[in-house]
C-alpha positions in Angstrom: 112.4 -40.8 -54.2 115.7 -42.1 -53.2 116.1 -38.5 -50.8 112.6 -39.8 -49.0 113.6 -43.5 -48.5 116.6 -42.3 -46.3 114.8 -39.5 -44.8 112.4 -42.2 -43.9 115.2 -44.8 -42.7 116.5 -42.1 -40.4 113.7 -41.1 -38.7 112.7 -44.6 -37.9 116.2 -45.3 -36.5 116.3 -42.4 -34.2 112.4 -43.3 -33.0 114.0 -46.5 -32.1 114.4 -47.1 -27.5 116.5 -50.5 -28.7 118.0 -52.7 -31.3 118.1 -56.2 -31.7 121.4 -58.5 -31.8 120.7 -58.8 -35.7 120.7 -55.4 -35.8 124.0 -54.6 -33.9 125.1 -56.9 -35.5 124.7 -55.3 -39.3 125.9 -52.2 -37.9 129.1 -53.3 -37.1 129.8 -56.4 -39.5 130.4 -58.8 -37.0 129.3 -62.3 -36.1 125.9 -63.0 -33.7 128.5 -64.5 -31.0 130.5 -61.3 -31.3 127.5 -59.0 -29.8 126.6 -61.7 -27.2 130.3 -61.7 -25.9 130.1 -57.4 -25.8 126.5 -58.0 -24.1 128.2 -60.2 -21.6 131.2 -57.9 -20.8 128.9 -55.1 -20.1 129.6 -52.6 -22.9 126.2 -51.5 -23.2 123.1 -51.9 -21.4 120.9 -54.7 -22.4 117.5 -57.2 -21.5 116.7 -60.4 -22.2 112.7 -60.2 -23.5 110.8 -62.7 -24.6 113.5 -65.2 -25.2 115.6 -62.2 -27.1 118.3 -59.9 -26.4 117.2 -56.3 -26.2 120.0 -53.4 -26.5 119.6 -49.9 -25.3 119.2 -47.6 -28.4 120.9 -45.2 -26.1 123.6 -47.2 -24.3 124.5 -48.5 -27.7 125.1 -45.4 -29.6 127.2 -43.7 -26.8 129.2 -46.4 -26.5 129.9 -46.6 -30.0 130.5 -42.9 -30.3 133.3 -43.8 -27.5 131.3 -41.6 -25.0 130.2 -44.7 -22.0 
């Protein structure tokens, strides 16, 4: 059981096109106005939807990963 639930967790993670601030957030253990300012200095792509930041699954992880 415990084998599926991550198995599960990863594939809906790598179906993901964006993340949410909360999100990026979690994955970095840092504070809301911390992924604002990286937002703001371009670090990774990002849209402002429906009165919500939107981050780039994509732009995200290969920034992360050191690669953009």
């Amino acid at each position: 059981m415990f084998e599926q639930k991550i198995a599960q967790l990863n594939n809906e993670r790598s179906r993901k096109k964006s993340y949410s601030v909360p999100e990026v957030q979690k994955m970095l253990k840092v504070e809301r106005h911390t992924v604002y300012k990286l937002i703001k200095e371009g670090h990774f792509k990002a849209a402002f939807i429906g009165g919500k930041w939107r981050i780039s699954k994509l732009s995200f992880d290969l920034w992360l990963d050191g690669k953009e």
